[in-house]
Backbone bond lengths (Angstrom), bond angles and torsions (degrees), N, CA, C in turn:
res aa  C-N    CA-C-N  psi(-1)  N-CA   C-N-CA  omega(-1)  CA-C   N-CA-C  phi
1 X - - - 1.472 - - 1.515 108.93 -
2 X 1.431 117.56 143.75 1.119 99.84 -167.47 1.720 106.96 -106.35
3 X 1.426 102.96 159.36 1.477 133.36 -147.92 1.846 103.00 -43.87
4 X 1.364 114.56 -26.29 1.237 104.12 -160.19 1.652 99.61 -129.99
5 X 1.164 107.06 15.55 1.652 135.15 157.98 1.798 117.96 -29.23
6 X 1.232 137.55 123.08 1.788 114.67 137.72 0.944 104.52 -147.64
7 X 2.047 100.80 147.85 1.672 102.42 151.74 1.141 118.03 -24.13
8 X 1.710 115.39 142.41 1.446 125.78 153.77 1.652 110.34 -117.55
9 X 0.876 104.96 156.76 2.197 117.10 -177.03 1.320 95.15 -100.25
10 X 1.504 132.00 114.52 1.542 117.71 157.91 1.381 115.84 -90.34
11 X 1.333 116.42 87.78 1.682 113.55 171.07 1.307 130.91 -57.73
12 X 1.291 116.76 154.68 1.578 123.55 -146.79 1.269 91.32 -82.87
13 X 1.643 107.13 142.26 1.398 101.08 179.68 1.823 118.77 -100.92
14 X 1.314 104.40 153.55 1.386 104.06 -146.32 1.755 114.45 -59.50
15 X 1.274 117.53 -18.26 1.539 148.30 142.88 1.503 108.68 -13.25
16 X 1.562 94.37 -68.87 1.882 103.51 -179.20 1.205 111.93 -60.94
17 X 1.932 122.15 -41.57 1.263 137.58 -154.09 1.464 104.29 -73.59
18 X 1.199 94.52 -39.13 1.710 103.96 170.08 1.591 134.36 -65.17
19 X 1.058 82.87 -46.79 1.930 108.18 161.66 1.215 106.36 -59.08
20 X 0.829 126.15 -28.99 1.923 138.80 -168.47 1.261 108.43 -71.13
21 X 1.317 104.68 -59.03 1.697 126.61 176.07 1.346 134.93 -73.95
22 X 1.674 106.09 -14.17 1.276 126.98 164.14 1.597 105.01 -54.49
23 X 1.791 90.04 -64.59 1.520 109.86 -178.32 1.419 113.12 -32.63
24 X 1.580 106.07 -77.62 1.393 124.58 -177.83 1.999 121.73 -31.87
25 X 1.475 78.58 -51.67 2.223 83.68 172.31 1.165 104.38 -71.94
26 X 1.051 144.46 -67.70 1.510 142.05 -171.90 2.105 110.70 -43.44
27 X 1.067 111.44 -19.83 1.449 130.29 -173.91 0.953 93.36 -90.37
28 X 1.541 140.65 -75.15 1.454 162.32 170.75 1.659 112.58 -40.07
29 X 1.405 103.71 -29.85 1.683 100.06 -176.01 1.595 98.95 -96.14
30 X 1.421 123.16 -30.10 1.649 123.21 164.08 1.193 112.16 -85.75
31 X 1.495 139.85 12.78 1.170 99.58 166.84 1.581 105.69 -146.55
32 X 1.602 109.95 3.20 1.222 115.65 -174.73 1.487 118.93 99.25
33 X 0.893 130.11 161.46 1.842 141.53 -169.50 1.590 111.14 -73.30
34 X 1.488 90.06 -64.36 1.870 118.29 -178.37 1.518 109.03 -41.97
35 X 1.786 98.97 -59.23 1.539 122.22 -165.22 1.195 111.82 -86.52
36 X 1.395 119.23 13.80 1.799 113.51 -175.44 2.112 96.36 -120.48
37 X 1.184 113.95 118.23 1.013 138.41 176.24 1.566 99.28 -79.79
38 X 1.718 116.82 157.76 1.382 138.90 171.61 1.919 94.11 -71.93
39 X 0.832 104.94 -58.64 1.251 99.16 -177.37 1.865 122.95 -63.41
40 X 0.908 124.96 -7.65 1.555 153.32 170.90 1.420 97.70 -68.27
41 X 1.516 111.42 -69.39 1.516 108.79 -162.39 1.602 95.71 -84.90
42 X 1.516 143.75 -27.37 1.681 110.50 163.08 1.338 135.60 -72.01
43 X 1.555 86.90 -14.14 1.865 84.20 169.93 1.941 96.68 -78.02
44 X 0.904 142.53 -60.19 1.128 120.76 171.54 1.707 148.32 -28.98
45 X 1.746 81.77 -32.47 1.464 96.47 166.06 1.133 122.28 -96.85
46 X 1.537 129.37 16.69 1.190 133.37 -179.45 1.955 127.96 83.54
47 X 1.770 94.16 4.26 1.544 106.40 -160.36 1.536 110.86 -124.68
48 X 1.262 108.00 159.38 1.488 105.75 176.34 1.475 114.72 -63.64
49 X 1.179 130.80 -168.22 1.754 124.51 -156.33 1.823 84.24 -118.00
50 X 1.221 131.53 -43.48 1.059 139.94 174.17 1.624 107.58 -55.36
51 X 1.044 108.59 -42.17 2.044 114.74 -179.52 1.635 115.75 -55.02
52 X 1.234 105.36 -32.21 1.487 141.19 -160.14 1.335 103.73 -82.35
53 X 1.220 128.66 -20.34 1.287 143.95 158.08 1.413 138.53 -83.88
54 X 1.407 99.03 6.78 1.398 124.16 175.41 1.033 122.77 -92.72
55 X 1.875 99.62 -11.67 1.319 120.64 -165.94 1.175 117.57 -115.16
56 X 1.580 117.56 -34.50 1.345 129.42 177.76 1.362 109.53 -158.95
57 X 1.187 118.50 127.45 1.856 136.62 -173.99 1.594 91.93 -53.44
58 X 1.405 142.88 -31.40 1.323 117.27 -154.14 1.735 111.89 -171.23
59 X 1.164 134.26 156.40 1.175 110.56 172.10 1.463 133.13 -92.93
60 X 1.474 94.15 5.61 1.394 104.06 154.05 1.773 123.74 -71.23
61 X 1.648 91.56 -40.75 1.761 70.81 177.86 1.852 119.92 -73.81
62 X 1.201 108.98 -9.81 1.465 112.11 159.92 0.851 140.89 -37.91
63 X 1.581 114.62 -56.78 1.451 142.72 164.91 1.433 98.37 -52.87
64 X 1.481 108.84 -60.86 1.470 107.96 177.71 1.587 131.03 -6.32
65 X 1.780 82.72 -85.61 1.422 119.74 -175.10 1.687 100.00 -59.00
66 X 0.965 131.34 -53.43 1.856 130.79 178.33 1.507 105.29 -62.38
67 X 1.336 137.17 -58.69 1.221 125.07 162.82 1.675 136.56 -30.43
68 X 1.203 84.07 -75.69 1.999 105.42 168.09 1.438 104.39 -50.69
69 X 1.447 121.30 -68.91 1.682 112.18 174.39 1.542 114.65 -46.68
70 X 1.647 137.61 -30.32 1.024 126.81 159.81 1.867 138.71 -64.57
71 X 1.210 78.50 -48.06 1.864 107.52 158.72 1.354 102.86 -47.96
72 X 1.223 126.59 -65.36 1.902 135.00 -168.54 1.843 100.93 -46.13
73 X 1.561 86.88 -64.06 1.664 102.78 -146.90 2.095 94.46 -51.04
74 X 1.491 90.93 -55.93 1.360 113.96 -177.79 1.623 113.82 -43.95
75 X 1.480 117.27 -49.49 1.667 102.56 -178.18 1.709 103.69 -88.96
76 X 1.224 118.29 -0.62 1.845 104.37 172.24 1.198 95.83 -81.47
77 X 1.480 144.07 -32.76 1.735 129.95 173.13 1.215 102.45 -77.63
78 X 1.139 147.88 -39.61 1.407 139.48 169.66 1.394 107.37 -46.77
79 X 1.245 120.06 -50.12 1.751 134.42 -164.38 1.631 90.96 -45.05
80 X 1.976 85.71 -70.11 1.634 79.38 -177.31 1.466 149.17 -67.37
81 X 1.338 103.96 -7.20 1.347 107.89 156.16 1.532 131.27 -59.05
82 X 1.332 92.90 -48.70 1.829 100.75 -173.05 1.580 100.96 -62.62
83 X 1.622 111.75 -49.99 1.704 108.44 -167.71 2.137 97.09 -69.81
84 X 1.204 103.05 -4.19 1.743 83.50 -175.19 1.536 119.85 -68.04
85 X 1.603 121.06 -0.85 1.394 114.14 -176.29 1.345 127.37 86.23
86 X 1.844 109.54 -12.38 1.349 124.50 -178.10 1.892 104.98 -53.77
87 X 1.313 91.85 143.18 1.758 99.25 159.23 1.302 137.41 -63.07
88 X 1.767 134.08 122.79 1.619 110.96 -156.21 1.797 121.00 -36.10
89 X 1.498 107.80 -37.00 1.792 90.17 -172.41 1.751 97.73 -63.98
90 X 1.281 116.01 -37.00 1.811 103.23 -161.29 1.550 88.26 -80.18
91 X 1.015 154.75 -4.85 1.683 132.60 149.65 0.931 117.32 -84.56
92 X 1.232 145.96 -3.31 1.176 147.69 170.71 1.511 114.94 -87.16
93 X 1.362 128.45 -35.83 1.280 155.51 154.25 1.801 103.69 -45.98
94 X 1.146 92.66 -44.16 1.984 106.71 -159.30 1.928 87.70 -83.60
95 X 1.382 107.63 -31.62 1.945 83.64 -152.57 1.773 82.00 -95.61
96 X 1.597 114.94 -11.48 1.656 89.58 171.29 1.914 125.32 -81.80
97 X 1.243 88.40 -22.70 1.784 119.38 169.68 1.680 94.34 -42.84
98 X 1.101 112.44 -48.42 1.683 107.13 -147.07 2.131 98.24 -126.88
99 X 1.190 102.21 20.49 1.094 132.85 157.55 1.763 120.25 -87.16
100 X 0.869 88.71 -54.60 1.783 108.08 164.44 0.741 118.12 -88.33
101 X 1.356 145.79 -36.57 1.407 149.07 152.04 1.804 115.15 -19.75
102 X 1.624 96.41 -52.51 1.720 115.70 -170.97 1.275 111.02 -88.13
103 X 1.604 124.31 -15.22 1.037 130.58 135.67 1.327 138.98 -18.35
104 X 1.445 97.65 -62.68 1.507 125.61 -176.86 1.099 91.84 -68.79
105 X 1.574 126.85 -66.90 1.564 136.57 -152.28 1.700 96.25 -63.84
106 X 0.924 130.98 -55.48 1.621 143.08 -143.20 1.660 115.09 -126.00
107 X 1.440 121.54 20.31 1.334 140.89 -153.72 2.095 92.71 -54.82
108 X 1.014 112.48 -62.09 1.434 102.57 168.53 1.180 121.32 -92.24
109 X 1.047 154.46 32.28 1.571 158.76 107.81 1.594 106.76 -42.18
110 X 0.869 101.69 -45.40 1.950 119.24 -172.07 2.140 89.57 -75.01
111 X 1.238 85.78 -83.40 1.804 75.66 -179.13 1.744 113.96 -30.55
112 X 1.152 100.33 -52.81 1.766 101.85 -172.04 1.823 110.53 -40.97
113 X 1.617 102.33 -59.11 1.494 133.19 173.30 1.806 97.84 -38.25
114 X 0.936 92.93 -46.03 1.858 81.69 -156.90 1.730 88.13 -86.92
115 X 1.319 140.11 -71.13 1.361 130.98 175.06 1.451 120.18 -33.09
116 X 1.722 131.41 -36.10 1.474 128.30 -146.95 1.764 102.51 -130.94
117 X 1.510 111.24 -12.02 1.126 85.49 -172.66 1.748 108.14 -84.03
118 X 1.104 132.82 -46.02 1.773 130.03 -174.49 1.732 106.54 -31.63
119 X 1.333 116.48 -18.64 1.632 111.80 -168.76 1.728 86.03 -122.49
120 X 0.749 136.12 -13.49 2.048 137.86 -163.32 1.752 73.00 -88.72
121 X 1.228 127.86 -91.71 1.197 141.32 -152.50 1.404 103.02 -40.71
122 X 1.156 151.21 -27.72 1.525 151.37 152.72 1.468 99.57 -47.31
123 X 1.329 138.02 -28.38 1.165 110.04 -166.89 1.886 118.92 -107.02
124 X 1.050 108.28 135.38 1.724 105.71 -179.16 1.506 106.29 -32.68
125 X 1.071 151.82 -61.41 1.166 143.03 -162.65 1.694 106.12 -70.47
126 X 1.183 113.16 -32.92 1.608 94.85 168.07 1.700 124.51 -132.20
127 X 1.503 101.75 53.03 1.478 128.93 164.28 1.641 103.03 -50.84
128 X 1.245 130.37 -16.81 1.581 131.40 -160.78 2.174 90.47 -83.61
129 X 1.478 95.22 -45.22 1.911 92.34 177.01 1.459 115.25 -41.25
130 X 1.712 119.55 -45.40 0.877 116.55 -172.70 2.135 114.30 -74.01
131 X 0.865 106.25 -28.63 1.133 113.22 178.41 1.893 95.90 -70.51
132 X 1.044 129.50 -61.54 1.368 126.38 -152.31 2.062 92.79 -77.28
133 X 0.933 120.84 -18.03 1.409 120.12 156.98 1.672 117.78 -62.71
134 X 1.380 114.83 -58.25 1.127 82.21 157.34 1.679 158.95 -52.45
135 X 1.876 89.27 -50.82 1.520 88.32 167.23 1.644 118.10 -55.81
136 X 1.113 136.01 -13.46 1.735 138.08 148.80 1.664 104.14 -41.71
137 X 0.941 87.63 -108.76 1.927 90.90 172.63 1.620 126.11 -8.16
138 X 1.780 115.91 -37.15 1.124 117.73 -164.35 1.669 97.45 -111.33
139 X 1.855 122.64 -15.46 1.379 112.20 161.41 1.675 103.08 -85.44
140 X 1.075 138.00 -33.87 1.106 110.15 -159.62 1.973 103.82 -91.20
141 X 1.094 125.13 -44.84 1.130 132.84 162.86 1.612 114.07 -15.86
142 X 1.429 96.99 -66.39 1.556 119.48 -173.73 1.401 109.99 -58.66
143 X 1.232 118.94 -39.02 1.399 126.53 170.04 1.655 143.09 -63.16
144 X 1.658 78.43 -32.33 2.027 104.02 161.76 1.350 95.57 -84.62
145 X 1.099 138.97 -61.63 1.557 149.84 -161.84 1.665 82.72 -48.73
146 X 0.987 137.90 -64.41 1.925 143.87 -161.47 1.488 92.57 -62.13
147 X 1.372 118.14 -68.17 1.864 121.94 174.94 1.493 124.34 -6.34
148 X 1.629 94.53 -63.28 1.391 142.04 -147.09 1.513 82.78 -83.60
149 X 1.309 126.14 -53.87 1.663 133.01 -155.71 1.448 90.09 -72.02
150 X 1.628 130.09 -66.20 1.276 139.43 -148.16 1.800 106.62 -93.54
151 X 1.824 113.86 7.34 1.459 107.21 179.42 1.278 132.25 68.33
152 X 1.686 95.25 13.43 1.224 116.69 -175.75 1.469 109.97 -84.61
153 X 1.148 132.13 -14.55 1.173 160.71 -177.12 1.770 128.43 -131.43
154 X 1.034 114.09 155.76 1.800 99.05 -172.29 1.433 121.91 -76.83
155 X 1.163 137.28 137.49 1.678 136.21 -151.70 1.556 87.48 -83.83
156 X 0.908 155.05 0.17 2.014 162.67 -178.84 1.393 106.01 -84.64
157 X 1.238 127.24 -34.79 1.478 142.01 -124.86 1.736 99.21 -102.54
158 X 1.278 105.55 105.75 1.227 112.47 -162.62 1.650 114.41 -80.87
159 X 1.113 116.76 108.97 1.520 117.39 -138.06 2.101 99.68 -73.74
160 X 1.437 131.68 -47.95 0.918 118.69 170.98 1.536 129.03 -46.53
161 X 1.159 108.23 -38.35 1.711 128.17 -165.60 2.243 87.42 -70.15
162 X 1.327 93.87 -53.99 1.370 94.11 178.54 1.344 112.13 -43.44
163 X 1.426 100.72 -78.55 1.516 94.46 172.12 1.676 143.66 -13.67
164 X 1.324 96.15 -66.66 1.862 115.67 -177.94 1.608 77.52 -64.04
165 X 1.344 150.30 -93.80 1.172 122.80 -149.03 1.182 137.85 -34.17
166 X 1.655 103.24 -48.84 1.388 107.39 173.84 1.549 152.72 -80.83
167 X 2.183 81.86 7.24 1.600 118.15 -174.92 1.622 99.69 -89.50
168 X 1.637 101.65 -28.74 1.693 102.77 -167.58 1.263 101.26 -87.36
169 X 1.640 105.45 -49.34 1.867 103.56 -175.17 1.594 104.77 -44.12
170 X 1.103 110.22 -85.76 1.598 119.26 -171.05 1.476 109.61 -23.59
171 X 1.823 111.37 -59.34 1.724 94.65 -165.21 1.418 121.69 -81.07
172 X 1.602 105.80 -12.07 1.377 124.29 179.24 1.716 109.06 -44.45
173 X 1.307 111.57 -34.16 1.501 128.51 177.94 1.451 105.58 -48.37
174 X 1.062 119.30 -11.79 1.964 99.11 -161.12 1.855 89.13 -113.44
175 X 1.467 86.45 3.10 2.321 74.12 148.59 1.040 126.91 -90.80
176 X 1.458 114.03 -12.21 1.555 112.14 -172.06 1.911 108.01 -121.32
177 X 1.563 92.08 -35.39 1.535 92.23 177.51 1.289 107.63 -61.95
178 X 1.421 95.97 144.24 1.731 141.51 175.31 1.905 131.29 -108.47
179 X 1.584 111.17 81.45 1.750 94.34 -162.12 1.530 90.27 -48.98
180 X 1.694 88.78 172.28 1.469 91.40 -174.85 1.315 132.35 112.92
181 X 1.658 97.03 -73.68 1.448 120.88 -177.39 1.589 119.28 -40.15
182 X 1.595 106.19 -173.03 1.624 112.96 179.30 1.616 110.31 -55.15
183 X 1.286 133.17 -56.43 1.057 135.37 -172.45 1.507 106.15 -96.27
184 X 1.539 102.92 153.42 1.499 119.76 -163.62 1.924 84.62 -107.63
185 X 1.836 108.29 161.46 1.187 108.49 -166.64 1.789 106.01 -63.69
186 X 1.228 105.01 -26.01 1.809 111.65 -171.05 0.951 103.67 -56.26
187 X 1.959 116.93 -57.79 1.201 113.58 -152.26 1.864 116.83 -84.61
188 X 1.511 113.26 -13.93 1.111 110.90 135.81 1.529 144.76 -26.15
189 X 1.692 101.04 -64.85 1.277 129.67 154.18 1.335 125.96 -26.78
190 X 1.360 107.05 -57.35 1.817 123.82 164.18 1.000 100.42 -64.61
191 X 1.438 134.82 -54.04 2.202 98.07 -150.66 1.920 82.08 -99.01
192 X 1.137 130.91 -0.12 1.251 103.98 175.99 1.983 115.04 -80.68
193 X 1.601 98.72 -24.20 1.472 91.12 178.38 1.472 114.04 -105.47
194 X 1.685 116.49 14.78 1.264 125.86 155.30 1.554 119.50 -47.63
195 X 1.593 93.20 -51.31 1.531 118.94 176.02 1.181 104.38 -70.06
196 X 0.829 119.48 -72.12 2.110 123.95 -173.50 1.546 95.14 -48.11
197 X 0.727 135.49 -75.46 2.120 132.99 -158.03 1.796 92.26 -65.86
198 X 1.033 124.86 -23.90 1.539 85.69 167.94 1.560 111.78 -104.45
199 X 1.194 134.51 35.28 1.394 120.95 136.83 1.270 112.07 -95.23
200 X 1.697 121.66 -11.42 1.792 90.54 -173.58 1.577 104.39 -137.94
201 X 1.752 109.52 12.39 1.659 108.49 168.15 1.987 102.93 -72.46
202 X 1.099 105.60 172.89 1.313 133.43 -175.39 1.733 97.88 -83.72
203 X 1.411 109.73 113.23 1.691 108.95 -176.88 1.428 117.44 -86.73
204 X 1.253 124.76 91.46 1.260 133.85 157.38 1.686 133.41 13.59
């Protein structure tokens, strides 16, 4: 070797890492957390199971990284909805808008979320589910609770029951939604709260 020679490390570029994780949720959203092996998601990705470790120590931190990046992206558009000043129907309109939106963006991240988190959230490494469940409960709640105050909504309208419906309807979507597909996430958005606002807006 010559005298003025060195090893170099070629680190993975963040391109692949991403591609990686595509892989990994889509594996994880068909086949479950428990039941998806390291070796599962490199044959999927085209790689040895050993290669795959170059990339990430474990398949927990996988889940990790696809969760938390969904969790992140998802409450900074939420953030900005709530701080925008909108009136309860136009936030309510806005956090299902961008509900579907993350859908689109995160379609198996979202599947994973709704199958893995009630048993994920028991565990120290992803104590953060349980926290970001709440803030759910306390934006959307708070938002019927405002409705309800300003008559924007029907004074009957039993605000939890509301809730769980409109937590299940909405995410229930990322079993069937397809990016891509015939409908765009908005226009979803529209005929789904076409339906929703006339059982619980204030009738004219």
């Amino acid at each position: 070797m010559p005298k003025n020679s060195r090893k170099t490390t070629v680190r993975p570029s963040p391109e692949r890492r991403e591609e990686l994780l595509v892989t990994a949720a889509e594996v994880f959203a068909a086949q479950g957390y428990n039941a998806t092996t390291v070796r599962r998601i490199a044959d999927a990705a085209g790689m040895l199971a050993g290669s795959l470790y170059y990339h990430f120590d474990s398949k927990e931190s996988m889940l990790d990284e696809i969760l938390s990046t969904f969790l992140d992206e998802l409450w900074a558009r939420y953030d900005a909805v709530l701080a925008s000043g909108l009136g309860p129907r136009e936030t309510l309109e806005a956090l299902v808008t961008e509900s579907f939106r993350e859908i689109d963006r995160h379609r198996a991240a979202v599947a994973i979320y709704q199958k893995e988190s009630k048993h994920l959230r028991d565990q120290p490494h992803f104590h953060y589910l349980a926290d970001s469940q709440a803030r759910f409960e306390e934006a959307w709640l708070g938002t019927l609770e405002r409705g309800v105050a300003a008559q924007a909504f029907r004074a009957d309208l039993d605000i939890r029951l509301t809730y769980r419906f409109v937590r299940d309807t909405v995410w229930v979507a990322a079993s069937w939604y397809r990016p891509g597909g015939q409908h765009s996430p908005e226009e979803i958005a529209r005929q789904y709260l076409s339906m929703v606002l006339e059982g619980i807006a204030v009738r004219a």
